[in-house]
C-alpha positions in Angstrom: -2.9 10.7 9.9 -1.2 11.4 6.4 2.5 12.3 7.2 3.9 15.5 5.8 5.4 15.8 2.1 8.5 15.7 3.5 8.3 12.6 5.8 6.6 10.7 2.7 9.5 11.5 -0.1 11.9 10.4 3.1 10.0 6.8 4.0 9.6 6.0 0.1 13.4 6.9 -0.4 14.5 4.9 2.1 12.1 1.9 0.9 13.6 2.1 -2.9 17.0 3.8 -2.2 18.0 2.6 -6.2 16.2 5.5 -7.2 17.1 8.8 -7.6 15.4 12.1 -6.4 14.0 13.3 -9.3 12.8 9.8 -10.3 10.7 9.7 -6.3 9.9 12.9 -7.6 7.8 11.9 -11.1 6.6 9.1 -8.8 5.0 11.3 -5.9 3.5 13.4 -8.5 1.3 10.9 -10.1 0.3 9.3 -6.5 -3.2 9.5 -5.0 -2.9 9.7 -0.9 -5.7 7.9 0.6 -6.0 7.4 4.4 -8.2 4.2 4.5 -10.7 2.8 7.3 -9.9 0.2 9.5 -11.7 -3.1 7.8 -12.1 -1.1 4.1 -11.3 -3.5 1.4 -8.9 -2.3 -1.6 -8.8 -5.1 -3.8 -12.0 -7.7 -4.0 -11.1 -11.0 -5.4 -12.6 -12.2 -8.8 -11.8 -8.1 -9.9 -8.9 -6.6 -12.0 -6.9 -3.3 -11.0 -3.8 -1.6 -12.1 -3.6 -0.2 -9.0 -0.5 -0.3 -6.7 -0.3 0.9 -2.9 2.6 1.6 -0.5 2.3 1.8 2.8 2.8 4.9 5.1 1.4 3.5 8.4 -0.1 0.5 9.5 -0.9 -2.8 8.2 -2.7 -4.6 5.3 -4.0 -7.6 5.7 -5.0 -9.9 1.9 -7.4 -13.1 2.8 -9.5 -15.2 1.2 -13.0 -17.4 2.9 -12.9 -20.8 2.7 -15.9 -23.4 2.2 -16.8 -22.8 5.6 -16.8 -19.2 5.9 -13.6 -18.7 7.2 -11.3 -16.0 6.8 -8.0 -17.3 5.6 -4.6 -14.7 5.6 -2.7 -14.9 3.1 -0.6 -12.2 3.1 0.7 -9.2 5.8 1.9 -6.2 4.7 3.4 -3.4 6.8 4.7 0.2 7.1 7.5 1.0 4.3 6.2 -1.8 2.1 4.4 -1.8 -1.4 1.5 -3.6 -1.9 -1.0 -5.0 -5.2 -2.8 -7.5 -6.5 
């Protein structure tokens, strides 16, 4: 579930307290809220984005599969955190 306005410019603030209000403010108003499927990749190696992420709730997980079809973690990312590639 998306949390409220509210709770968002709260979470963010308290992630990036250097900023000010009006800064979170321009920030919020050029973000895209997307609620994202257990599993759904965001980034797929071998591809370029400008995008940038930051987590409201739950967890990201970056890997990579090895020569033997493994899937290797390589990075966690949780609640309150930013994320890219």
């Amino acid at each position: 579930m998306i949390k409220k306005a509210f709770d968002i410019k709260n979470t963010f603030h308290k992630a990036v307290p250097y900023l000010s209000e009006p800064q979170i403010d321009m920030i919020l108003e050029i973000c895209e809220f997307k609620a994202l499927k257990n599993k759904e990749l965001i980034f797929k190696a071998g591809t370029s984005s400008r995008l940038a992420g930051f987590i409201l709730e739950g967890v990201v997980r970056g890997y990579y599969v090895d020569q033997n079809g493994l899937e290797i973690n390589s990075i966690l990312r949780v609640e309150n955190t930013f994320m890219g590639n």
